[in-house]
C-alpha positions in Angstrom: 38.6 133.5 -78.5 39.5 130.9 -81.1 37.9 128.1 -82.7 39.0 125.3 -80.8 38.9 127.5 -77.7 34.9 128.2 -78.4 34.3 124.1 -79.1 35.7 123.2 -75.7 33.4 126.0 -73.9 30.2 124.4 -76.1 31.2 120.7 -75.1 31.2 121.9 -71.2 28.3 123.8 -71.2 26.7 120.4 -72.5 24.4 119.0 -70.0 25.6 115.6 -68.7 24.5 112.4 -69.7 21.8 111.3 -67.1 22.0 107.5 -65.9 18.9 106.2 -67.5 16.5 105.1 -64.1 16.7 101.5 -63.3 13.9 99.2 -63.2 11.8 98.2 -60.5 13.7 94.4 -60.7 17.4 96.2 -61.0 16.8 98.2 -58.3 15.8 95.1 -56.0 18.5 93.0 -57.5 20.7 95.6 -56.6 19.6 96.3 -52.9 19.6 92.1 -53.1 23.6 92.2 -53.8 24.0 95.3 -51.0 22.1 93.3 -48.3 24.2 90.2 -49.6 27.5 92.0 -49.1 26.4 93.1 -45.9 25.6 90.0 -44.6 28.7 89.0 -45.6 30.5 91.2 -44.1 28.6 90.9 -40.9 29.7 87.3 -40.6 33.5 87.9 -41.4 33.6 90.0 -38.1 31.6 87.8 -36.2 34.1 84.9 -36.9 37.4 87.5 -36.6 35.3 88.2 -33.3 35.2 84.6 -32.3 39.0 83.9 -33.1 39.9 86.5 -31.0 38.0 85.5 -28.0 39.3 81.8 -28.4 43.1 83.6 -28.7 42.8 85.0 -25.6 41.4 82.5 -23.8 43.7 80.2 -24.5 46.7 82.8 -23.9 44.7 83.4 -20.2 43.9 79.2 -19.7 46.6 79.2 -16.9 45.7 81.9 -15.1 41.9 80.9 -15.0 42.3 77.3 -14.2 44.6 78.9 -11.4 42.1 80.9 -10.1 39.2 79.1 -10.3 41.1 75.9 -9.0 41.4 77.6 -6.2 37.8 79.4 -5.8 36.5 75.7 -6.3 38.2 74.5 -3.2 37.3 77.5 -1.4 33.6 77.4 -1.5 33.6 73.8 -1.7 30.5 72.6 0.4 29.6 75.9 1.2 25.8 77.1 0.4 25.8 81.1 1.1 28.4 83.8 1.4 29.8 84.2 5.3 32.8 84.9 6.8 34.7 81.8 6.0 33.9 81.9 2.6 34.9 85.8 2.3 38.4 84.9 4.3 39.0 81.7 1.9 38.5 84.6 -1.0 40.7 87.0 0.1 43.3 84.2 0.0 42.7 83.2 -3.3 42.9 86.6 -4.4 45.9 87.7 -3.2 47.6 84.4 -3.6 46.9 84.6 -7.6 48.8 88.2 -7.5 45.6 90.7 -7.8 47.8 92.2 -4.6 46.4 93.4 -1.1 45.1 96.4 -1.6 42.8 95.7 -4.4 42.2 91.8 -2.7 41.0 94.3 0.0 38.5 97.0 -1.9 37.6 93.5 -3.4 36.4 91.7 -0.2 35.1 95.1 1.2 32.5 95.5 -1.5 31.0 91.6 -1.7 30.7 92.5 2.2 28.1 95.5 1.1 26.6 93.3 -1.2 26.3 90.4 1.5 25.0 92.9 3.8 22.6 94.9 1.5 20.8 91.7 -0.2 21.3 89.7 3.3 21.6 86.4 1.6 23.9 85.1 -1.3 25.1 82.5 -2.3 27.8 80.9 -3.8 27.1 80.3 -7.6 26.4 83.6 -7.3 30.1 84.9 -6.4 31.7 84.6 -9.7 29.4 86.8 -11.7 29.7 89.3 -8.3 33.4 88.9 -8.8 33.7 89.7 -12.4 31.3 92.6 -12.0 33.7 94.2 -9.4 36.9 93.5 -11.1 35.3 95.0 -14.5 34.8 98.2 -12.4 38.3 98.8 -10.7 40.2 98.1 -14.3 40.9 101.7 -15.8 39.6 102.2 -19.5 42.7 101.5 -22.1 41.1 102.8 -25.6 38.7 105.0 -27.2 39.0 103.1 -30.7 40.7 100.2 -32.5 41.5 102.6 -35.4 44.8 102.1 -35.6 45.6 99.3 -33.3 44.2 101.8 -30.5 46.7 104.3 -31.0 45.7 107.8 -31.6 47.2 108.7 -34.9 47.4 112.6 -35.1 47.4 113.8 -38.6 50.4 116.1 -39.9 52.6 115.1 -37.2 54.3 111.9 -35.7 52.5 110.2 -32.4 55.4 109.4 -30.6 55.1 106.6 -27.7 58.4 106.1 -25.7 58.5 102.5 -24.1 60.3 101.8 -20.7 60.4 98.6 -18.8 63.3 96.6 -17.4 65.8 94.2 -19.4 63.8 91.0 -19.9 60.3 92.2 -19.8 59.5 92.3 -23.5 60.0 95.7 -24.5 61.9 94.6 -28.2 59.3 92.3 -28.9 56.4 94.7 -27.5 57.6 97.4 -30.4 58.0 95.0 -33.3 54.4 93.3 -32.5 53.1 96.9 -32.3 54.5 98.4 -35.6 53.3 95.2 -37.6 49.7 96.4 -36.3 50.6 99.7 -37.2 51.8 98.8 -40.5 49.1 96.1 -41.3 46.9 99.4 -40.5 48.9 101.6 -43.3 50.8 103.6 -41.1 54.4 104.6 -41.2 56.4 103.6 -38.7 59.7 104.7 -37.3 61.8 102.8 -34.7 64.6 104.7 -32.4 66.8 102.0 -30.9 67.9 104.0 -27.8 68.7 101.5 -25.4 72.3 101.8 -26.7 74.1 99.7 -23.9 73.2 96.4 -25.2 74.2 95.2 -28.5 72.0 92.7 -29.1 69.3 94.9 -27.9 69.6 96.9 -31.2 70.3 94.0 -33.6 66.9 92.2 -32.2 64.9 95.3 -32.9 66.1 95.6 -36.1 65.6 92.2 -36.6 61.7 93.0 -35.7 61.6 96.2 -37.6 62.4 94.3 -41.1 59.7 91.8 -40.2 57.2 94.7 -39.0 58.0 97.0 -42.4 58.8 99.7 -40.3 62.3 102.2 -40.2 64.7 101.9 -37.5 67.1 104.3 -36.7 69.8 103.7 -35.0 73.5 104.7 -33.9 76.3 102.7 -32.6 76.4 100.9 -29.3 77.5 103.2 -26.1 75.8 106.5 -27.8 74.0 108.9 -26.8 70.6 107.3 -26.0 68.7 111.5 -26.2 70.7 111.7 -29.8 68.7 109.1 -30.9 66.0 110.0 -30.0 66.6 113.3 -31.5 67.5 111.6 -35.1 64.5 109.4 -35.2 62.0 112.4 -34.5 64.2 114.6 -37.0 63.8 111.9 -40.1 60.3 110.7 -38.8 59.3 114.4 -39.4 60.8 114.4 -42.3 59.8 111.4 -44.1 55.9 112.3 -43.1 56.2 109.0 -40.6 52.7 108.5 -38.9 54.2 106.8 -35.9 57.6 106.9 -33.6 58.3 104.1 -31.0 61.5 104.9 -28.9 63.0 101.8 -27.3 64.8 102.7 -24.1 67.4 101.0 -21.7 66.1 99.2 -19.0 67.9 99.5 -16.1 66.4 99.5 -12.6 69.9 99.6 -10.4 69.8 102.8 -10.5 66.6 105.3 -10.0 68.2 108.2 -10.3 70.5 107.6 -13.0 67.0 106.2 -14.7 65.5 109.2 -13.9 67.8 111.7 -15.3 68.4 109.3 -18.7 64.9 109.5 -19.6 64.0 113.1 -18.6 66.8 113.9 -20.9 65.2 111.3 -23.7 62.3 113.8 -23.3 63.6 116.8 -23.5 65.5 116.5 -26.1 62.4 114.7 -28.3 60.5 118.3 -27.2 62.3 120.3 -29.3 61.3 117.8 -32.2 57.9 117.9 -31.7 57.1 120.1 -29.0 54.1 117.7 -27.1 56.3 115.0 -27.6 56.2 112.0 -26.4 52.3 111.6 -26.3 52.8 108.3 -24.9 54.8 106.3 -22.4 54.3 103.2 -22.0 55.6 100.8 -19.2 56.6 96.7 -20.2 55.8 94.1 -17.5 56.3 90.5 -17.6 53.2 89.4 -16.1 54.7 86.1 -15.4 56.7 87.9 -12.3 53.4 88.2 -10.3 54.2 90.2 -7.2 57.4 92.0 -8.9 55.8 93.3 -11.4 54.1 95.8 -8.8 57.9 96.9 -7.9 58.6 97.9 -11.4 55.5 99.9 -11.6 55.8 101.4 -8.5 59.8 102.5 -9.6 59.4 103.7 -13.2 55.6 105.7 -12.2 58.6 107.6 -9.7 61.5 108.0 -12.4 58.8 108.9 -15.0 54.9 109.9 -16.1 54.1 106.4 -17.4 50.5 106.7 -19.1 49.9 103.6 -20.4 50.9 99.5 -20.0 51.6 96.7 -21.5 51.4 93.2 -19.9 53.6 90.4 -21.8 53.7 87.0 -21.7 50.7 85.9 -19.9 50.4 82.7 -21.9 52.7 81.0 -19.8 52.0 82.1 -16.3 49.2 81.5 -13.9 50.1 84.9 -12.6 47.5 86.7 -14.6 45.7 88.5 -11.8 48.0 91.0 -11.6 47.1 92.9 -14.4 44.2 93.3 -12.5 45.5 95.1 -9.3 48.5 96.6 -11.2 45.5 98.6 -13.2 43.9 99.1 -10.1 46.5 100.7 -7.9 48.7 102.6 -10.2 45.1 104.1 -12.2 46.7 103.6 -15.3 44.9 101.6 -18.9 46.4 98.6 -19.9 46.6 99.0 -24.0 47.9 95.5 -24.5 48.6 92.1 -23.0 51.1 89.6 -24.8 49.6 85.8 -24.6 52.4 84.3 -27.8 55.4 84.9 -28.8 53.6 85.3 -32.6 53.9 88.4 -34.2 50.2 88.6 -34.4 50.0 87.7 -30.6 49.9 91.2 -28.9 46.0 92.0 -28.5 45.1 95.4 -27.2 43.2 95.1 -23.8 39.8 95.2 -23.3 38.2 94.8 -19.4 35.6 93.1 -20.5 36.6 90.9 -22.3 39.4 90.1 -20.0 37.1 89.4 -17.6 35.0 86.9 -20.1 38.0 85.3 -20.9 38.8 85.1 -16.9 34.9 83.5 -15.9 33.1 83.0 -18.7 29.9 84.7 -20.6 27.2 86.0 -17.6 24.2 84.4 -17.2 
């Protein structure tokens, strides 16, 4: 062993320099600053809380002066719950786009109510109401880590997003990897609706802004091969997160069908559980047609999750409501702004809030 060798093993077997213990005022000056900070801290969410409730009331203003416009007229004069009033409901229901069938489990359990506690009345209907719809919305997330997407690590979470032309699908992926990004993930973008050029040149347009990758081939490709190349470079650049745009054609079920089984396929031999996630674009401001588009892309593919856009403008908000209701499938997020900042992922309850107001 040489000299210098022996002088490093002395100065490491050298006990380490213990902190000398603070005083009795340091210490409380200390837990002082921590309870400060906290406090602090405390307050910073509770006004980030508050902006975000004001946000989406104001994106939801339409759709609740709408409704309750309506409700208003309908119970107008009226002291307890009957028939009438329950008839006048189901019209107000249906007519601001929650659709029949949930308009119908609606009505059929303030009727149990009415006939369980014999007497109710009409102030009381609202906070009835928003109870109820709470209930029949599915749960959308388990966390806000992340924007509410389930980041696995050491592989890519890839969500593939369908909805027709027009819905808000470009701006739906851009607004999403800017959360993603904000949050430190990496992001990739696969451009495959490749039949529209200036489908492609908006989403890159949105991936700059977000910070996020796009890849991307020329217009007319084959929509599975890239697909195929963003999963391949996502993988290999260590990318947190893939969004796959798709085309968004409805003419044609089966052709639809066949396109995006093939999409998924071919992404499988990427990452064999991929995609994790597929989400469905509606424009919420197309009320009862929104329902058709559910109803055709749940049949051409396994859609797991939604996305409501453009509910800022639109009075038509209820049908977030019975969409989530009869398809049994989470809203994640709702678009109320075209701001980049403006998608909010979705949260019953506070839909609801926004819809009638704190309870009693």
């Amino acid at each position: 062993m040489g000299f210098f060798d022996l002088f490093k093993k002395k100065k490491t077997e050298e006990p380490a320099t213990v902190a000398a213990p603070a005083t009795a005022e340091e210490a409380a000056a200390i837990a002082e600053e921590r309870k400060e900070q906290e406090r602090i801290e405390a307050e910073q969410e509770r006004i980030e809380a508050e902006q975000e409730r004001k946000e989406l009331e104001a994106g939801l203003e339409k759709t609740k002066e709408g409704f309750f416009g309506k409700l208003k007229r309908a119970i107008a004069g009226r002291t307890t719950v009957d028939a009438d009033v329950l008839d006048d409901l189901e019209e107000v229901l249906i007519t601001s786009d929650v659709g029949v069938d949930t308009t119908v489990k609606i009505i059929e359990r303030i009727e149990e109510r009415v006939a369980r506690d014999k007497y109710l009345n009409t102030e009381e209907l609202q906070y009835i109401l928003r109870d109820e719809i709470a209930q029949l919305m599915e749960e959308s997330h388990r966390s806000t880590e992340d924007f509410g997407i389930e980041v696995k690590e050491g592989t890519p979470y890839v969500l593939m997003v369908v909805g027709v032309n027009g819905a808000g699908k470009t701006t739906t992926i851009g607004k999403l990897a800017a959360q993603l990004t904000k949050a430190g993930r990496k992001v990739y973008i696969g451009a495959a609706d490749t039949f529209r050029a200036a489908a492609i040149d908006q989403l890159a347009v949105w991936a700059e802004r977000a910070g996020a990758t796009m890849i991307r081939q020329e217009m007319g490709s084959d929509p599975a091969s890239v697909a195929f190349d963003t999963l391949r470079s996502a993988v290999a650049n260590n990318a947190d997160v893939v969004l796959i745009d798709t085309a968004g054609r409805l003419h044609n079920k089966v052709g639809l069908m066949k396109e995006l089984t093939k999409i998924r396929n071919v992404m499988a031999k990427v990452i064999p559980d991929a995609p994790h996630e597929v989400m469905l674009v509606l424009d919420g401001s197309t009320g009862q047609n929104a329902f058709e588009q559910a109803k055709q892309f749940t049949e051409a593919t396994q859609v797991t999750s939604l996305t409501i856009t453009k509910l800022d403008g639109t009075a038509k908000g209820g049908v977030v409501i019975g969409i989530s209701d009869k398809f049994h499938i989470p809203v994640r997020y709702i678009g109320i702004g075209e701001g980049i900042d403006q998608l909010k992922m979705f949260d019953r309850k506070e839909f609801v809030r926004a819809m009638f107001g704190d309870a009693k």
